[in-house]
N, C-alpha and C positions, 0 to 999 in steps of 0.2 A: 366255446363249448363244442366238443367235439358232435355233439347230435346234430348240431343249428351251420357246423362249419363248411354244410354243400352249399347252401342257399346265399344270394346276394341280400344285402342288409336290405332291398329295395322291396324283395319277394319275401319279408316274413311276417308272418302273418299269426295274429292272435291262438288261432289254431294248432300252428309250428310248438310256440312255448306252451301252451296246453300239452299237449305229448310230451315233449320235456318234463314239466313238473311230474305227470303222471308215470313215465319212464322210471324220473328218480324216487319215487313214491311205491316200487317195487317191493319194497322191504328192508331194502339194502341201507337207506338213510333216512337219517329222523328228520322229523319233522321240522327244527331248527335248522337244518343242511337244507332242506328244499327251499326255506322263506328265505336262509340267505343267498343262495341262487337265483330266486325269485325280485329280489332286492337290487341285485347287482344289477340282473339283467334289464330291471326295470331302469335305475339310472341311467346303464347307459345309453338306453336306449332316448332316456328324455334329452341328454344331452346329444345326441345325436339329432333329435327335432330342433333343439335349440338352435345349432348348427347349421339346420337346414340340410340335413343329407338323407331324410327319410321325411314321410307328410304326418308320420300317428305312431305312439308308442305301442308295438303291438305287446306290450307284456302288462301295461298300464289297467288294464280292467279285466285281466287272468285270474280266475277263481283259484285260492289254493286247495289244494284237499282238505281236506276237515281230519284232522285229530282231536280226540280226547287223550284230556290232559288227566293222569293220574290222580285219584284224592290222597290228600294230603294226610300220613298219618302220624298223631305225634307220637314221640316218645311216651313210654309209661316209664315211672319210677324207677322199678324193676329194671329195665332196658337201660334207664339210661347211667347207671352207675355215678360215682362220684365224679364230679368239676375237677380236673387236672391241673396241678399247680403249676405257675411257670418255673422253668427251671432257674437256681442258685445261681445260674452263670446267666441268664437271660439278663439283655441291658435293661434296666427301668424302664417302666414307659414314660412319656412325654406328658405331664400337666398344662392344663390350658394358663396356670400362673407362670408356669415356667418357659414355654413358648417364646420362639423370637417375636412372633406379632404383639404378645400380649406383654412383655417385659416391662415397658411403659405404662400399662396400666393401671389405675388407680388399685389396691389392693383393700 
């Protein structure tokens, strides 16, 4: 991570990846981009203690920002038009009778 890439793995501190997450929480990326940031950086940092080359995961107990999640709106009638059919040329789908796993079974 180019923000974390002055520091030795020794001197980072819970703090450090706090400004990070907050940094990419600018605007610029969602919410999904931060917690997988957050995620990575949390592994490796465990495997890192595993290791023995740091004493504490500093990303392990980093709050993330708080988003709301949009509510869900469904389709209306109106909106949602006719069910599309597959097309003429589309292969069949697959039957669970006709399945290689199930070939054998009892019918």
């Amino acid at each position: 991570m180019p923000q974390l890439g002055r520091l030795r793995l020794r001197d980072l501190r819970p703090s450090h990846v706090d400004r990070l997450l907050t940094a990419l929480d600018n605007g610029k990326r969602k919410a999904a981009t931060i917690r997988r940031v957050h995620a990575t950086l949390r592994s490796a940092l465990s495997t890192a203690v595993r290791r023995r080359l740091v004493t504490f995961n500093a990303a392990k107990d980093v709050e993330l920002p708080r988003t709301q999640r949009p509510k869900a709106q469904p389709w209306e009638l109106s909106r949602a038009g006719r069910v599309p059919r597959p097309h003429r040329h589309a292969p069949p789908r697959c039957t669970v009778r006709g399945h290689r796993r199930y070939r054998d079974a009892p019918r």
